[in-house]
C-alpha positions in Angstrom: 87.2 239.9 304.5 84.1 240.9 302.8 82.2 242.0 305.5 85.2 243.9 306.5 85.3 246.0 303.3 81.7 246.5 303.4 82.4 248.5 307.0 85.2 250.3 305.8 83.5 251.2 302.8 80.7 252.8 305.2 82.9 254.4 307.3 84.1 256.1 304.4 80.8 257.0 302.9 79.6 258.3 306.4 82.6 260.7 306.9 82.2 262.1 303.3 78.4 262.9 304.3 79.5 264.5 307.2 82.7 266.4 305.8 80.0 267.8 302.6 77.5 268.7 305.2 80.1 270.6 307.3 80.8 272.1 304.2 77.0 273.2 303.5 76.6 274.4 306.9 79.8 277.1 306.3 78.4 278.2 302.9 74.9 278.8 304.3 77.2 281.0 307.2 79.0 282.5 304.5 75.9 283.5 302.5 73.9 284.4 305.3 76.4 286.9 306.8 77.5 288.8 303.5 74.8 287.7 300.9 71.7 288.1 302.1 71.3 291.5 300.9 71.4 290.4 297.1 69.9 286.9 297.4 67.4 287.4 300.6 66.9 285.1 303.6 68.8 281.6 303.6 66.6 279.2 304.4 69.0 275.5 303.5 72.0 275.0 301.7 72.1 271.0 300.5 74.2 269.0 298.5 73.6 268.5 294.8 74.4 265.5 292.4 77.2 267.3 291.3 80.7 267.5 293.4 81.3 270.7 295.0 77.6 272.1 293.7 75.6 273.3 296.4 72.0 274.1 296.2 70.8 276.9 298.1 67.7 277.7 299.1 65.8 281.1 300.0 62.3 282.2 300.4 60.6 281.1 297.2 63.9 280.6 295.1 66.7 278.0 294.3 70.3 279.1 293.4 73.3 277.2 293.2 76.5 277.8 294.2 80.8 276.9 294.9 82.3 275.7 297.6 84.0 279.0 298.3 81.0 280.7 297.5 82.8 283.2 294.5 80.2 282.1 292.0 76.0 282.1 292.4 73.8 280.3 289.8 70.6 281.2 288.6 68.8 278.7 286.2 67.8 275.2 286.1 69.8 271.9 286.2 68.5 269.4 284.4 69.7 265.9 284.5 69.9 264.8 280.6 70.1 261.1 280.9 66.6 260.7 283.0 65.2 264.1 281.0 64.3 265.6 284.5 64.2 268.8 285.2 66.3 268.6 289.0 65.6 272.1 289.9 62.1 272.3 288.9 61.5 268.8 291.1 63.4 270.3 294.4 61.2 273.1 293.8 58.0 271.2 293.8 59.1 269.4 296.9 60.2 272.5 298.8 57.8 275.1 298.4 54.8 272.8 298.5 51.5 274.1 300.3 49.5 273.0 303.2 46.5 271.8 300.8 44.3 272.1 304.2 45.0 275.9 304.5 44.2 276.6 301.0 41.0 279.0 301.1 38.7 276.0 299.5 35.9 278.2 300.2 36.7 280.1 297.6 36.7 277.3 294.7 34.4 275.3 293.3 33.8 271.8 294.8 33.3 268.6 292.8 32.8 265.5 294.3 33.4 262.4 292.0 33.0 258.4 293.6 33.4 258.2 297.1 35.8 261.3 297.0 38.2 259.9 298.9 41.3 262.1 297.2 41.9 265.3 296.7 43.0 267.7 294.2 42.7 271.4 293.6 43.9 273.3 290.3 43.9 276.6 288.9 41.9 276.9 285.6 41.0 279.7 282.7 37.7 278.7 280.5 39.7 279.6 277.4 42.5 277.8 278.0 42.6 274.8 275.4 45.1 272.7 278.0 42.2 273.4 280.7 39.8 271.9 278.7 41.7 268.6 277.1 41.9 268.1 281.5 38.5 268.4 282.0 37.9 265.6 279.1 40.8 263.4 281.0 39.1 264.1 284.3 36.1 262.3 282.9 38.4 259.0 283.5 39.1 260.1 287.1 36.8 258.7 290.1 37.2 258.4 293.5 38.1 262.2 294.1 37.4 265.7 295.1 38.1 268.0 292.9 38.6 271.7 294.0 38.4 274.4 291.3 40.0 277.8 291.3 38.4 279.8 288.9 41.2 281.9 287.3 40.6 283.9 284.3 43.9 285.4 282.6 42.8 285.1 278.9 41.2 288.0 277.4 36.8 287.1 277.8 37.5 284.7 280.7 36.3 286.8 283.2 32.8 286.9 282.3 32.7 283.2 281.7 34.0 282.5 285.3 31.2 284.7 286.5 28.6 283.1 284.7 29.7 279.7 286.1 30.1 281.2 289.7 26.4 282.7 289.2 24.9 279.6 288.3 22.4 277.7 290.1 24.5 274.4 289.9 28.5 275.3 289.0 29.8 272.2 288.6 27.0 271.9 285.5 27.3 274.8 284.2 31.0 274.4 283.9 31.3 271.2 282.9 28.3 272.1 280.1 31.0 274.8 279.3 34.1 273.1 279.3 32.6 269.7 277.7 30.0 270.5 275.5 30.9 273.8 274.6 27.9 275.8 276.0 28.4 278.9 277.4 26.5 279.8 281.1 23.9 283.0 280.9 25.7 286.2 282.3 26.1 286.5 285.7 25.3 289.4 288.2 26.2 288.0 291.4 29.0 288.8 294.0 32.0 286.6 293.9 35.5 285.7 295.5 37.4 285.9 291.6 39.9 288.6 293.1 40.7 287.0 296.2 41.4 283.9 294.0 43.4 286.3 291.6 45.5 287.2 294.6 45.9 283.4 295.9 47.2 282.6 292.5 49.7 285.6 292.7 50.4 284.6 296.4 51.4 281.0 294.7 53.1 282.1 291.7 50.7 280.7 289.9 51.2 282.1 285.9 49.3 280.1 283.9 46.6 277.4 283.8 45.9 274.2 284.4 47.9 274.7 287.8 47.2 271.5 289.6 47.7 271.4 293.5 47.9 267.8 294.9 47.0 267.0 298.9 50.4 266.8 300.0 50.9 270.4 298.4 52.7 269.3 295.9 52.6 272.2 292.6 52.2 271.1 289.2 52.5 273.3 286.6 50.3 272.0 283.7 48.3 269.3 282.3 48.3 266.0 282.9 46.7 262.7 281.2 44.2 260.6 283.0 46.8 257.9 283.4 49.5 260.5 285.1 46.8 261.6 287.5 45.9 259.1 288.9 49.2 257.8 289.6 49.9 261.3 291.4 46.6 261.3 292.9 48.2 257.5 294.4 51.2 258.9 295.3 50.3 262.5 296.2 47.5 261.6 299.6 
């Protein structure tokens, strides 16, 4: 008897997948053929925690929207009772970049223990959050770390091209960003526009910006604790 309510329970649960994801499939139809215009290109349209709330996704954007398609969202759902931001998560997990096409070249490298994980981020010498994560990056081993130099506060720019001038980089900004001391002026050439335009290219408006190996985008600092349980997670 048991068993057999387990399978009819299944059968149940399987054609309600299938009926919501017919369902999807016509709204990304729907929104493809008369919407594109206002929202651009239609890349997914999934189900969403909520009944009858679709998520739908286009190039670099997530709206939400009806069954019948008469209304579109534009904002964030948040799910109160875990305090997560939903959209902000999907968004993470769908417009993550391919860490090995990320123009590394251009960042400075710095190898800590055996170096076995990886990490890039996006950081401004006068920004006070980029600073408390060098201090928790002190706690960190066992990693390559991959640093975009990206001034947007006003005096950064000449302090990223003192450190990208330096004889040793990784020295001179960890003197700067640890100990407070301020690299000699620079006069060489260096790639900070091109890593301007990367961070444009990624959306990337403020600092610490922290890019994990599986692409994953995290917006802001983290404690030495939180990183290297993303760093675990994030290979």
């Amino acid at each position: 008897m048991l068993r057999s309510l387990l399978v009819l329970l299944l059968t149940v649960s399987l054609a309600h997948a299938a009926e919501e994801d017919k369902t999807a499939a016509t709204i990304k139809a729907n929104l493809q053929k008369n919407y594109e215009q206002l929202i651009g290109p239609v890349s997914q349209v999934n189900r969403t925690p909520i009944v009858g709330l679709y998520e739908v996704v286009t190039g670099d954007h997530i709206f939400y929207t009806d069954k019948s398609v008469q209304y579109l969202i534009d904002g964030n759902m948040f799910d109160l009772k875990m305090r997560r931001n939903v959209t902000e998560a999907r968004s993470r997990q769908l417009f993550a970049v391919d860490f090995n096409k990320l123009p590394l070249d251009l960042a400075v490298k710095k190898v800590k223990g055996d170096g076995n994980r990886k990490m890039a981020y996006f950081t401004d010498p006068n920004c006070g959050y980029c600073k408390k994560l060098e201090h928790e990056l002190q706690d960190v081993t066992n990693v390559t770390l991959y640093l975009f130099l990206y001034p947007i506060f006003e005096g950064s720019a000449e302090k990223v091209q003192g450190v990208l001038c330096s004889a040793d980089k990784v020295k001179a900004w960890d003197e700067m960003m640890l100990n407070g001391v301020t690299p000699a002026t620079g006069k060489c050439q260096t790639g900070t526009e091109k890593v301007r335009q990367l961070g444009a290219k990624l959306k990337v408006n403020g600092t610490p910006a922290l890019i994990f190996a599986n692409g994953v985008i995290n917006p802001g600092y983290m404690p030495a604790a939180q990183l290297e349980e993303a760093l675990n997670k994030n290979r």
